[in-house]
C-alpha positions as a printed Julia matrix, in Angstrom:
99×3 Matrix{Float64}:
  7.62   12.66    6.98
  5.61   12.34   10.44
  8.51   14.73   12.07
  9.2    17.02    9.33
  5.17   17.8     7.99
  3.41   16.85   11.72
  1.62   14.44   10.0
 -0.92   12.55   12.38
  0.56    9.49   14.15
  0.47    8.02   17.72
  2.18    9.7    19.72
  5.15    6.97   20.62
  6.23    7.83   16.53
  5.86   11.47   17.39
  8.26   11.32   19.82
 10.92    9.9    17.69
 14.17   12.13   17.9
 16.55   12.04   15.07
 19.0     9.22   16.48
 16.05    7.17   16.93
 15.49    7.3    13.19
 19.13    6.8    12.27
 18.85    3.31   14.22
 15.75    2.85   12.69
 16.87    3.36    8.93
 20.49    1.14   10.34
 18.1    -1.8    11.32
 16.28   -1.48    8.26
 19.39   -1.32    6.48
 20.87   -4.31    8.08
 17.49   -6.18    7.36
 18.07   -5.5     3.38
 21.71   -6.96    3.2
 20.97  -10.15    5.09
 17.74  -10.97    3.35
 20.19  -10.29   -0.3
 18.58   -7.63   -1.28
 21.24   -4.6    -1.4
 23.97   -5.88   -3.44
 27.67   -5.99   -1.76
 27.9    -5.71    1.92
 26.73   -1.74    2.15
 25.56   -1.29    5.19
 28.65    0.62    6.64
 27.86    3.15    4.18
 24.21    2.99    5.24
 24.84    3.81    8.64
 26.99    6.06    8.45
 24.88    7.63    6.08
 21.89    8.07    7.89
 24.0     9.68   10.76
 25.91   12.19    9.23
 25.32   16.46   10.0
 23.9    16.28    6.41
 21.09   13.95    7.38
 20.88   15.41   10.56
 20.54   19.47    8.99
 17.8    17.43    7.16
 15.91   16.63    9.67
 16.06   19.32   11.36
 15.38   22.03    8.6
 11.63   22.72    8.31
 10.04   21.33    5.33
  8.41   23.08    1.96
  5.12   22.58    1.08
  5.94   20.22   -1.53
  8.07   17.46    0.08
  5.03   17.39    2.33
  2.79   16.95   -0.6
  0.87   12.95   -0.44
  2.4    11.24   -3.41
 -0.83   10.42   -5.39
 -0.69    6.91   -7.32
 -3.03    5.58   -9.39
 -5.05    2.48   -9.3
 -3.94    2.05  -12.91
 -0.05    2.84  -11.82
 -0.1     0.14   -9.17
 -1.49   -2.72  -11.44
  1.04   -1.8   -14.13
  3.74   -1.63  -11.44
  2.67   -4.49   -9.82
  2.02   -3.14   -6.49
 -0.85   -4.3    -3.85
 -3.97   -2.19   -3.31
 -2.65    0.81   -0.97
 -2.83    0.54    3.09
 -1.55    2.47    5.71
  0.8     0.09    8.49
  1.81    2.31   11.15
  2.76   -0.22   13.71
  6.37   -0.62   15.25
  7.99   -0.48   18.36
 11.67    1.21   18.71
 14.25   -1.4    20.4
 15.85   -0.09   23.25
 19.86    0.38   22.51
 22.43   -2.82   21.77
 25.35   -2.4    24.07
């Protein structure tokens, strides 16, 4: 979202480039199967996934209006789906390669 609709962040998550994200969603990937949460052993799939020419074309291709559109939820949504009062957490740091 920050790449695609220049949304404001610091500038570190600016600067993101597209393998940086694949590693990011891979990591995040990798954190869902070991703490159980993705059923079966996926993350293959996942990472190859995230760096495919598909995902990449994504990335890449400017956005429309409406994918950069703030999902708007309710205060009424979020106690019926059980979700915590909204916040913003912008706060990670990008590991440097595994070799």
């Amino acid at each position: 979202m920050v790449h695609r609709c220049d949304l404001p962040a610091p500038p570190e998550v600016k600067a993101i480039t597209f393998d940086q994200s694949a590693q990011i969603l891979a990591e995040v990937g990798k954190s869902l199967v070991y703490a159980g949460l993705i059923k079966d052993n996926k993350l293959e799939e996942i990472v190859w996934a995230v760096r495919t020419k598909y995902a990449q074309s994504l990335w890449e291709r400017p956005p429309t209006q409406k994918e950069c559109e703030t999902p708007i939820v309710t205060t009424a949504a979020r106690k019926r789906l059980g979700l915590p009062q909204a916040k913003t957490v912008v706060d990670f740091a990008i590991p440097p390669p595994r070799r």
